[in-house]
N, C-alpha and C positions, 0 to 999 in steps of 0.2 A: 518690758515684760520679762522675768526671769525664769525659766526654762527650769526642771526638774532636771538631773543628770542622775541615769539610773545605775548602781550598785556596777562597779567592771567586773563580775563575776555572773551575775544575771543579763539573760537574753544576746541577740545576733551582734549586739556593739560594743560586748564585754574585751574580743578582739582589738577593737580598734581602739577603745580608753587604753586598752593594756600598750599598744603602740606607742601613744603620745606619752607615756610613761619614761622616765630619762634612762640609758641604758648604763650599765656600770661594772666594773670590775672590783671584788674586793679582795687585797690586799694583802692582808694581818699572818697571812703565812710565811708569802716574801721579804713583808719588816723583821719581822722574826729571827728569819735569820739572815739578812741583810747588816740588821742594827744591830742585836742582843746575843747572835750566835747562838741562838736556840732552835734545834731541830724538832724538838719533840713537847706536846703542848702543857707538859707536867708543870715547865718554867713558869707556864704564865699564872698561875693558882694562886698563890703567896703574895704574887705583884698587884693580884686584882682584890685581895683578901685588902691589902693596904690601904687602898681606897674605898672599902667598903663594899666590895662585888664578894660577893659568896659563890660558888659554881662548883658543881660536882666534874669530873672528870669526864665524863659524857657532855655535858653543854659544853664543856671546852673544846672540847675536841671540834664537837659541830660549830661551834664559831669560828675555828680556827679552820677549818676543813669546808668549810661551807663556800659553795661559787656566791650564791646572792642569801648573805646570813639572813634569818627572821627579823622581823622590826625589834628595834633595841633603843631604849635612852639613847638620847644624846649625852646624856652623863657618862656612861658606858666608853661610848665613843672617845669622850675625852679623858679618859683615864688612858684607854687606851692608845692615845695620842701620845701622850704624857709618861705612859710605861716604855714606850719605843721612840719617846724622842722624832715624834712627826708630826706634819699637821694633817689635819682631815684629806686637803686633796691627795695627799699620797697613799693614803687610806681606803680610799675610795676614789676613784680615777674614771673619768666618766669618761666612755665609748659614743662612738657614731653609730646609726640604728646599722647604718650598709658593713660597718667592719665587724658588727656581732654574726651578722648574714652572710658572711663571709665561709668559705669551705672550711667544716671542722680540721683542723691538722690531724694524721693520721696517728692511730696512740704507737704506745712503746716511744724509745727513745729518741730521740732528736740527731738529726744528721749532725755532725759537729764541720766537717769541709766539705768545702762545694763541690757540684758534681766534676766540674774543669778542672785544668789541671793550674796551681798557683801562681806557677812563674810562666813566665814566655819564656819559647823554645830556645830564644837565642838570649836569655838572660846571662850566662857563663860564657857567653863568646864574648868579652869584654874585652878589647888589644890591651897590652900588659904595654 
């Protein structure tokens, strides 16, 4: 017998479709300027014009700003695969449900040294 699966946005177990749902990180910021040396999403216009993408400066932005972009061709995808010289999984990098659930990091900048101290105390007592 095949069971009905109701809409994940209607009633008490839209929660838990939404769970089983694969968790992900998208990318398209860090290729950017990892691969292309592009900081700002003006670059990507012209490139996506090549392959047939038309996009005002606002949708780029949100695609390139965006944690989990709107649903999009796979066409899309591979253009943009293809403009930055990557394949899919680097593009989209699938998460574990417990590391999304994990403590937000706190904003503002990133520590850059550990809280310790680098060296051990007796690193320069070297006998000569």
């Amino acid at each position: 017998m095949i069971k009905a699966v109701p809409d994940p946005g209607s009633g008490p177990d839209g929660a838990a479709l939404e769970a089983l749902q694969p968790h992900y990180e998208w990318r398209l910021r860090e290729l950017m300027a990892v691969r292309r040396n592009w900081y700002t999403t003006t670059k990507l216009i012209p490139e996506l014009r090549k392959h047939g993408f038309v996009f005002d400066r606002s949708s780029i932005f949100r695609l390139v700003k965006a944690d989990r972009p709107p649903k999009m061709p796979v066409e899309l995808i591979l253009a943009l695969c293809k403009i930055l010289d990557c394949r899919f999984e680097e593009l989209v990098v699938e998460i574990e449900a417990d590391e999304e659930a994990g403590p937000a990091p706190a904003p503002g900048p990133r520590q850059v040294l550990p809280d310790g101290p680098l060296l051990s105390a007796d690193f320069f007592d070297a006998e000569s």
